[in-house]
C-alpha positions in Angstrom: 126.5 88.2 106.4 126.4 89.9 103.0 124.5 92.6 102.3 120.6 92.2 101.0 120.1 93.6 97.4 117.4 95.7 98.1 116.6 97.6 101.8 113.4 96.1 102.4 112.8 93.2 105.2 108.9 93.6 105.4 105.9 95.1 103.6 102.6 94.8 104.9 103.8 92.8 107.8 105.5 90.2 105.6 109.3 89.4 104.6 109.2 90.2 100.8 109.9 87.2 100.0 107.1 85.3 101.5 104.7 84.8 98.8 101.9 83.1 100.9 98.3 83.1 100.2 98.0 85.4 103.2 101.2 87.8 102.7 99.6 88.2 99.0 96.1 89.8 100.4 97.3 91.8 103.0 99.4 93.4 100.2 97.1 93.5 97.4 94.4 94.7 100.0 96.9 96.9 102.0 96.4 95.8 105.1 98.0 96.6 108.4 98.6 93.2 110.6 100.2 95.1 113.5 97.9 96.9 116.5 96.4 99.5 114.0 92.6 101.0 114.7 91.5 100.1 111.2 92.8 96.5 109.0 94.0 99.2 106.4 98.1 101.0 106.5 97.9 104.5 106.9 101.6 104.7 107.7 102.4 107.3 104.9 98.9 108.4 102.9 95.6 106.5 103.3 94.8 105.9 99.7 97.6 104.4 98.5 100.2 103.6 102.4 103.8 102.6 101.5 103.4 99.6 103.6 106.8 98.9 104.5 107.3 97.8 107.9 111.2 97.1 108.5 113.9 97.8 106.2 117.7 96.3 106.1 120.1 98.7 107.9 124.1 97.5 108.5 122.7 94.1 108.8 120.3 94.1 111.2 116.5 94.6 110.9 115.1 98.0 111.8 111.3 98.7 112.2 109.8 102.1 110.3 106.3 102.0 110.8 105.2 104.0 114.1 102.1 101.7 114.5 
């Protein structure tokens, strides 16, 4: 398996390359799709959350958010 070209597997609770109707609101509305209190990320800052959920790490998937 050859390495990805950039470390990020999911943001906002979707694989960057999915470019669904969905994937496309929960990131323009930053939204958290995961067992969060509120819909919105607070992962990082409230106003303006990171959003990434899992990054690439020696070719396996590894989950960052704490939520």
């Amino acid at each position: 398996m050859t390495a990805p070209l950039q470390p990020l597997a999911e943001v906002f609770g979707f694989r960057v390359n999915d470019h669904s109707a969905r994937a496309k609101r929960y990131r323009a509305h930053r939204l958290c799709p995961f067992n969060n209190k509120i819909p919105n990320c607070t992962k990082d800052k409230a106003k303006n959350p990171l959003g990434v959920c899992s990054i690439f790490h020696n070719n396996n998937t590894v989950i960052t958010c704490p939520i």
